[in-house]
C-alpha positions, -999 to 999 in steps of 0.1 A, spaced: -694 -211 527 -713 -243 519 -693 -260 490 -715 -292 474 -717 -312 441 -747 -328 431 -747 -355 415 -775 -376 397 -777 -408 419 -768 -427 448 -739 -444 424 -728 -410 415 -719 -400 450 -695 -432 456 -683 -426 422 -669 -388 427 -660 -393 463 -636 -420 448 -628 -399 425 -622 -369 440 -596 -391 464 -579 -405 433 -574 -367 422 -562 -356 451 -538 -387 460 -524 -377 420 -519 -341 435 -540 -326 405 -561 -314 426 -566 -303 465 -592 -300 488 -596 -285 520 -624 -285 534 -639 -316 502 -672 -303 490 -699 -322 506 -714 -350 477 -751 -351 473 -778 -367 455 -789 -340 431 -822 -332 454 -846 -338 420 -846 -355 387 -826 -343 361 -854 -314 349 -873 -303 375 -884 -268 389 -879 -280 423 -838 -276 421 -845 -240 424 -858 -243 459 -836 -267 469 -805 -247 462 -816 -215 483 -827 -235 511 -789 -246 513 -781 -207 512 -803 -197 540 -778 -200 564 -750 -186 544 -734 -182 507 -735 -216 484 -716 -230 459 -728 -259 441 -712 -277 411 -739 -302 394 -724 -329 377 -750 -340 351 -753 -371 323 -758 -354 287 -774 -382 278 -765 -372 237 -786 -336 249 -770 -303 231 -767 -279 256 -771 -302 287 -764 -280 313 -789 -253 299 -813 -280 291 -815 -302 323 -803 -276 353 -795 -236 344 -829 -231 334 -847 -232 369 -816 -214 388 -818 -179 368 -816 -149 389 -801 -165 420 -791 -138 449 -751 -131 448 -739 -155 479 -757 -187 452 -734 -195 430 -740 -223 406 -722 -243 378 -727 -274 359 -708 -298 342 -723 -322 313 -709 -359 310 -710 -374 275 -731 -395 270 -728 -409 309 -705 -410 338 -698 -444 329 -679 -427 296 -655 -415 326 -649 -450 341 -647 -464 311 -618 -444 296 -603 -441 335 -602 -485 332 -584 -480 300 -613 -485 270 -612 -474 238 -618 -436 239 -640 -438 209 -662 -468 220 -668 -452 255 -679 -423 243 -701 -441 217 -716 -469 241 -699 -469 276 -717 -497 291 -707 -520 265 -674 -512 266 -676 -517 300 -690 -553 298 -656 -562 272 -632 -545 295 -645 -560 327 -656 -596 312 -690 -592 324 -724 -598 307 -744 -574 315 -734 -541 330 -754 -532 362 -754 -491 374 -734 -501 412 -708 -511 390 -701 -470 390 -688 -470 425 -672 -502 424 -650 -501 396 -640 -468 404 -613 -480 429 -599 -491 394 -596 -459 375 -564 -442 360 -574 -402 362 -545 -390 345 -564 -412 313 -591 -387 318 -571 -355 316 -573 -349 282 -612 -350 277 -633 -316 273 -659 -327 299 -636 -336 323 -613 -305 320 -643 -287 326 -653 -307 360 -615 -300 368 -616 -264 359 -651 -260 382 -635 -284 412 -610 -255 417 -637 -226 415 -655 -248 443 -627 -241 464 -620 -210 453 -629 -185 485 -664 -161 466 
């Protein structure tokens, strides 16, 4: 069973493998084997995911968890992903999980922000918290060394990544 989360960026993959470590050092969640971390193969909204996905499954049954940015977008994961995976074969098994607005929400509230104002405008809660000017994308990865998951625990989104980090694992 190939187990992999896609994420939307090269940030994004040193962003969850931090912080799947953080979740497991916390014991709220375990991993054996971790799900192998990829750049989601496309952009955000593109026809091409579909192929992508069941050339994984040609040698053998998939489970992939996309990890997406909402980007303010109702219905996200139809929106950006679900639509170009309908009608997979049974050993493809898909899921997605929308981040609102951004992933940076995540480290923002994880560093200890103002729930509200990371939500609202991350980056710029960011740029206060951290004492920098401008907030650059790397920061992602690199300030997720920093980040307190048991402040995320309480959000919808990220209840949701947890709840489809333990189907991941789960055997089909």
């Amino acid at each position: 069973m190939k187990r992999l989360i896609y994420v939307e960026d090269k940030y994004g993959i040193e962003f969850h493998s931090k912080l799947l470590e953080k979740l497991r050092e916390k014991g709220i969640i375990g991993f054996s084997p971790t799900p192998r971390i990829e750049r989601k193969p496309v952009e955000k909204c593109n026809a091409a995911i579909r192929r992508r996905v069941l050339a994984r499954a040609v040698e053998g049954p998939v489970k992939a968890l996309f990890v997406i940015d909402a980007e303010g977008e109702g219905g996200a994961e139809e929106f950006f992903v679900l639509r170009h995976l309908k009608k997979l074969p049974p050993h493809v098994q898909v899921r997605v999980v929308a981040v609102e607005p951004r992933h940076e929400a995540w480290l923002c509230i994880g560093l200890g922000g103002d729930k509200p104002s990371c939500r609202r405008n991350p980056e710029l809660e960011l740029c206060r918290l951290r004492g920098v000017v401008e907030y650059k994308k790397e920061y992602l990865g690199e300030w997720a060394d920093r980040l307190d998951v048991t402040k995320l625990l309480g959000e919808p989104d990220f209840k949701r990544y947890l709840d489809h980090l333990r189907w991941i694992m789960e055997e089909p």
